[in-house]
C-alpha positions as CSV (number, residue, x, y, z in Angstrom):
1,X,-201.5,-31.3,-32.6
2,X,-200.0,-33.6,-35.0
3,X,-201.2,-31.3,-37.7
4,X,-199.3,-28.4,-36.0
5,X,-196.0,-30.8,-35.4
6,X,-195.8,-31.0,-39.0
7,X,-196.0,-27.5,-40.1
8,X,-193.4,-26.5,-37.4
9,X,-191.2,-29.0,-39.0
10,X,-191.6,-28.1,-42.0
11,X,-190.8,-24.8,-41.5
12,X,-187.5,-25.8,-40.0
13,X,-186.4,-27.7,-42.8
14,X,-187.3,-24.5,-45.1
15,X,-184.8,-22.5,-43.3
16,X,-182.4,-25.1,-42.8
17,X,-182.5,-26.0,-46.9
18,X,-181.9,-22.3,-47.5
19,X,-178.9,-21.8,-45.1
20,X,-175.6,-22.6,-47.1
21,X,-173.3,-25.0,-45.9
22,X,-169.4,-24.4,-45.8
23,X,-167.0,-27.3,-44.9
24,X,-164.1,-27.1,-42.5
25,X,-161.2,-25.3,-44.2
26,X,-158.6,-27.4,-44.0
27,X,-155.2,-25.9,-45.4
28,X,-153.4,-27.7,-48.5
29,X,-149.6,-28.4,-48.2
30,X,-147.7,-27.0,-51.6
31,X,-145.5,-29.3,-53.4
32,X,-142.1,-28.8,-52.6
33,X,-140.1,-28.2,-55.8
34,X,-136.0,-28.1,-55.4
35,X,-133.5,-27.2,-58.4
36,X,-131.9,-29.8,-59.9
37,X,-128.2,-29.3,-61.7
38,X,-129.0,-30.2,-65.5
39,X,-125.5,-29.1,-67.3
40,X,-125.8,-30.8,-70.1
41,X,-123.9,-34.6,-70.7
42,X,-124.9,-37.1,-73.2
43,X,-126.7,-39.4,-72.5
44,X,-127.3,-38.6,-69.1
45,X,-128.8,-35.1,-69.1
46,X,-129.9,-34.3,-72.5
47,X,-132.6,-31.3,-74.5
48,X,-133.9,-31.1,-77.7
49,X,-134.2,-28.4,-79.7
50,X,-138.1,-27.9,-77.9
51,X,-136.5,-27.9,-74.8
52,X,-137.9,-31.2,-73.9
53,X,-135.5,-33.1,-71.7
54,X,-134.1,-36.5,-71.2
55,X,-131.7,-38.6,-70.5
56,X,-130.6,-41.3,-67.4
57,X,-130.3,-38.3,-65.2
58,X,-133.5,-36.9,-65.7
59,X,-135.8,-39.8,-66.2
60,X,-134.3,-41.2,-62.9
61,X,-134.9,-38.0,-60.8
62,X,-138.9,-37.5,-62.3
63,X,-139.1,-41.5,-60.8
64,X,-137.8,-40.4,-57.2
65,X,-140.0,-37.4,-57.7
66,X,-143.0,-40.0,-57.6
67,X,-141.9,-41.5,-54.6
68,X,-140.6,-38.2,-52.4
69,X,-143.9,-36.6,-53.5
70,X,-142.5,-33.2,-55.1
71,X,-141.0,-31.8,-58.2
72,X,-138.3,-30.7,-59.7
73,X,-136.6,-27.7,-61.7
74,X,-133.9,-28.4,-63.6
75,X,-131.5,-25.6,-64.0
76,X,-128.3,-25.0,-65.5
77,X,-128.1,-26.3,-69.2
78,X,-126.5,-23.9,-70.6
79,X,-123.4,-23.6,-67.4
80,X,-120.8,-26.1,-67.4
81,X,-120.7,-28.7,-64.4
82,X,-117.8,-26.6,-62.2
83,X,-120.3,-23.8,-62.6
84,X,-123.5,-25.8,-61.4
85,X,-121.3,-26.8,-58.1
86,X,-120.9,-23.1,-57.5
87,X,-124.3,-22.5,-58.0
88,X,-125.2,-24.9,-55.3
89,X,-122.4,-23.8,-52.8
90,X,-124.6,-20.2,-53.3
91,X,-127.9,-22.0,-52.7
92,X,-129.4,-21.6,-56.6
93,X,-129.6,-25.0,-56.4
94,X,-130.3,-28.2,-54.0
95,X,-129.3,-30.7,-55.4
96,X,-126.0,-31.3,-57.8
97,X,-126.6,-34.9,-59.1
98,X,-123.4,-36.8,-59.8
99,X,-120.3,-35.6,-57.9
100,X,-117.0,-37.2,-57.1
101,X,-116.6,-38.0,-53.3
102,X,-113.3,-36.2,-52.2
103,X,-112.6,-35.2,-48.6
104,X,-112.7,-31.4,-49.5
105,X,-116.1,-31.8,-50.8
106,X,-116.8,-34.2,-47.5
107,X,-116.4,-30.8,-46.0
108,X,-118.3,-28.5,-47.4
109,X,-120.9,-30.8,-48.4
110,X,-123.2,-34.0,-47.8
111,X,-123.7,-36.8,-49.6
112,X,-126.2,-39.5,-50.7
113,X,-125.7,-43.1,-49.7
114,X,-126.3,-44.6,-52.7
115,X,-124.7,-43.2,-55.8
116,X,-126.3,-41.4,-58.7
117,X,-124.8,-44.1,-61.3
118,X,-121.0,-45.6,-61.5
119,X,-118.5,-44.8,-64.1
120,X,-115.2,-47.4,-65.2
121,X,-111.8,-45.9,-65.6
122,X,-109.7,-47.7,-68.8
123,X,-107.1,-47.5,-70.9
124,X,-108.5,-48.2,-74.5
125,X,-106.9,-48.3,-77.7
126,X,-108.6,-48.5,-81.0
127,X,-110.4,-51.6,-82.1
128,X,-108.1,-53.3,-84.4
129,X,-104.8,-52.6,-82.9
130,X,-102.9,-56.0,-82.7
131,X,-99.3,-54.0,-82.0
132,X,-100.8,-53.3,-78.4
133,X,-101.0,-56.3,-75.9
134,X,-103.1,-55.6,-72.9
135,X,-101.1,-56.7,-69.9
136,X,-97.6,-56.8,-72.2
137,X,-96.0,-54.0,-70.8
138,X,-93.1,-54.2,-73.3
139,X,-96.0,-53.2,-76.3
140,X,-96.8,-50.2,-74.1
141,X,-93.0,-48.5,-74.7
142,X,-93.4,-45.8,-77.3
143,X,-97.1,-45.4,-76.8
144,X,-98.8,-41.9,-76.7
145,X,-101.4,-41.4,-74.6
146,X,-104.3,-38.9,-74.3
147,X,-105.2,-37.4,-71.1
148,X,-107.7,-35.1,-70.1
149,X,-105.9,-32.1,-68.3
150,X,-107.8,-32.1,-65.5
151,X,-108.8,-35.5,-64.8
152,X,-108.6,-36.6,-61.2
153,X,-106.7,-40.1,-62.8
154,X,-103.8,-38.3,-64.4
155,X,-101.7,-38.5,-60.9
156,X,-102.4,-42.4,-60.8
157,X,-102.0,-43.1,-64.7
158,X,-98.1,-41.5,-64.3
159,X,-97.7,-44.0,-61.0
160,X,-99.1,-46.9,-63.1
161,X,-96.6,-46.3,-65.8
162,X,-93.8,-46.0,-63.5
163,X,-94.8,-49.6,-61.5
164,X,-94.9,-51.0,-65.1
165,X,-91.7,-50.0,-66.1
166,X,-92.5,-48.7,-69.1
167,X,-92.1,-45.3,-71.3
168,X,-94.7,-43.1,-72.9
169,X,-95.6,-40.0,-74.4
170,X,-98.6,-38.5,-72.9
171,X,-100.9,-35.8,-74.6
172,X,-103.2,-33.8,-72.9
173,X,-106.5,-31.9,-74.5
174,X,-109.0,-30.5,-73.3
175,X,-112.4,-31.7,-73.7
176,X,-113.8,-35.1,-74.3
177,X,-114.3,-34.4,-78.1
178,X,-110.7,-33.4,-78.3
179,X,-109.6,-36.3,-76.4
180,X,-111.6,-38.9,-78.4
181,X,-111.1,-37.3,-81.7
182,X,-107.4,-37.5,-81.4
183,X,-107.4,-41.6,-81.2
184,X,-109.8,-42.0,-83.7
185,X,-107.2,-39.7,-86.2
186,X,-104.6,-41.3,-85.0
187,X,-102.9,-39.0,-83.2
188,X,-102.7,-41.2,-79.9
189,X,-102.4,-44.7,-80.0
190,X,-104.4,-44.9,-76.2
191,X,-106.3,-42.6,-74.2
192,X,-107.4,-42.8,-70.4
193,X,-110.5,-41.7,-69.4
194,X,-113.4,-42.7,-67.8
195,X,-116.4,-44.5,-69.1
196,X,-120.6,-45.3,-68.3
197,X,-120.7,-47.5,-71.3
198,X,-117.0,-48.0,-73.2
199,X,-117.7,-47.3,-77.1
200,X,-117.8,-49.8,-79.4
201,X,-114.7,-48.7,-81.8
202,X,-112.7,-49.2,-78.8
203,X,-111.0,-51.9,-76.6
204,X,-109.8,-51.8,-73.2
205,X,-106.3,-53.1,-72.5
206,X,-106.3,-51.9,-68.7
207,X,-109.2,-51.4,-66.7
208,X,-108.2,-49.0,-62.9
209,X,-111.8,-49.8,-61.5
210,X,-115.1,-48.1,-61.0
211,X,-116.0,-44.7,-59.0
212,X,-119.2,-43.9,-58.1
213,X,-120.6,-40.5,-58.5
214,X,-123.2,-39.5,-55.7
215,X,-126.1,-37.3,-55.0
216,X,-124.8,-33.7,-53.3
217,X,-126.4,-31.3,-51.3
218,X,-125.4,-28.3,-48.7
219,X,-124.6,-29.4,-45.2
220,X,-128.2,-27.9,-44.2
221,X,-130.1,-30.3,-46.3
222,X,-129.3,-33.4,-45.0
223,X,-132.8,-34.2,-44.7
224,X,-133.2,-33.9,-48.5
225,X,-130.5,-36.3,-49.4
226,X,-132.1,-38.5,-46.4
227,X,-135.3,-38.0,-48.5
228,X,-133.5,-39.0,-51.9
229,X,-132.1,-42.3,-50.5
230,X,-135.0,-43.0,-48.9
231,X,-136.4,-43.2,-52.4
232,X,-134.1,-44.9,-53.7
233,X,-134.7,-47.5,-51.1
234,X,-138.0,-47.9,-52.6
235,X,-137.0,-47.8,-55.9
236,X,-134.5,-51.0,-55.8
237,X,-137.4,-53.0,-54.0
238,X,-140.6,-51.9,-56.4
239,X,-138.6,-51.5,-59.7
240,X,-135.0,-53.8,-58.6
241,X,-133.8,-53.2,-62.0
242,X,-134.2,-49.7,-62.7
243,X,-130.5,-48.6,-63.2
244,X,-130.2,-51.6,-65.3
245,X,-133.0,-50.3,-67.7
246,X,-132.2,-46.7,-67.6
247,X,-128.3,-47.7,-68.8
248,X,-129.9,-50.1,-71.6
249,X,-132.0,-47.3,-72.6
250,X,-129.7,-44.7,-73.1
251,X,-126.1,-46.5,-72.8
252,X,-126.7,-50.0,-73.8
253,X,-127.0,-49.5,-77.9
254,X,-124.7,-48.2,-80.9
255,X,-127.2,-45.4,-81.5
256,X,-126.7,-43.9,-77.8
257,X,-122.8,-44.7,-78.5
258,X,-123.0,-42.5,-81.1
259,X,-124.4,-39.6,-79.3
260,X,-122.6,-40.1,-75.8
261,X,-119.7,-39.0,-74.3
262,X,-117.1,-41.4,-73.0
263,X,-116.7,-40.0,-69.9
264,X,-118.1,-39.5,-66.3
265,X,-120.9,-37.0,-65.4
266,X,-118.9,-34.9,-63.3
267,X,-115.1,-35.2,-65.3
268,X,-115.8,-31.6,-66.8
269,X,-115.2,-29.6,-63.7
270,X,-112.5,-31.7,-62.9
């Protein structure tokens, strides 16, 4: 009996060892990837010439890509930043990552809590100029000033002059190299424009305060901004000084001076 128990087991195991096992399917969630605007800024969104990116911008977003568990495409270096904010009012993008709050935005658009990174609004002359006395109003008469065309300050800067009583010629160009070129030649004796990191050859002689730029996303993905601040929320308590070392690292010596542009991320669809 015991002899026959064994070959019946035996036998059992033999079939059994030559059926093949298959585990429990289970289905595998994919990544989500969302486009990222990447016009390209100094400093903050940046490509070499092998395509390899970097920058504040992007290192900041491949960190919240840790903690939101996805990835991201960054698209649009070659298109200017008014054309990036088109591109995600037609959905070729998600994201647009450092936008002015303005109620006509507020409407067609949502934004993150916390802001991408903050940018400082001066009045700068060059280093060196002792005929220029910040606060002395009466050093400001005669002055000419640089302006951007279409910055979103010009309105203010012509109030500010008319509060201080005093007179000025103000010259506008065009882009940020125009506008910073022209001081260093000497064809303005002051610009205003706004600043991550104000360059070294300059001095301020009126500073008109901070303005955050934010995260921005269509009205129908409020749950991805959600998921961006959420990150960020994790960010500042794992790595507290993150911003800190991402502005040091590309913003905090003379060699990124040299490379960056004076002014905000979002001033050249303004």
């Amino acid at each position: 009996m015991k002899k026959l128990t064994a070959l019946v087991l035996g036998m059992l195991l033999a079939v059994i060892s030559c059926c093949p096992v298959y585990a429990a399917y289970v289905p595998q969630e994919e990544t989500p990837d969302y486009k990222v605007s990447y016009y390209a800024f100094d400093c903050f969104n940046m490509q070499d010439e092998n395509g390899q990116k970097y920058g504040y911008g992007y290192d900041m977003m491949q960190n919240l890509s840790n903690y939101m568990q996805c990835t991201f495409s960054y698209v649009g270096y070659e298109k200017s930043a008014k054309e990036c904010e088109e591109m995600l009012r037609n959905g070729e993008l998600d994201i647009y990552t450092a936008a002015k709050r303005t109620p006509e935005r507020e409407q067609e658009f949502t934004f993150s809590k916390y802001p991408a990174i903050t940018a400082t609004t001066c009045m700068n002359v060059k280093r060196g100029n002792t005929k220029v006395i910040a606060g002395d109003y009466s050093t400001y008469n005669g002055l000419r000033v640089g302006l951007l065309q279409r910055h979103t300050y010009n309105d203010r800067f012509q109030q500010f002059v008319e509060e201080k009583g005093f007179n000025c010629e103000i010259v506008y160009y065009t882009t940020p190299t125009e506008l910073s070129n022209a001081l260093i030649d000497g064809e303005v004796d002051a610009l205003v424009d706004s600043y991550i990191r104000t360059p070294e050859d300059e001095e301020t002689i009126e500073n008109f305060g901070e303005t955050p730029y934010y995260f921005m996303a269509r009205k129908e993905n409020q749950s991805l901004i959600n998921e961006l601040d959420n990150a960020i929320d994790q960010m500042n308590i794992e790595t507290p000084n993150w911003r800190s070392d991402l502005y040091n690292l590309y913003y905090g010596s003379q060699n990124s001076n040299e490379r960056s542009s004076r002014n905000d991320p979002d001033r050249k669809k303004i």
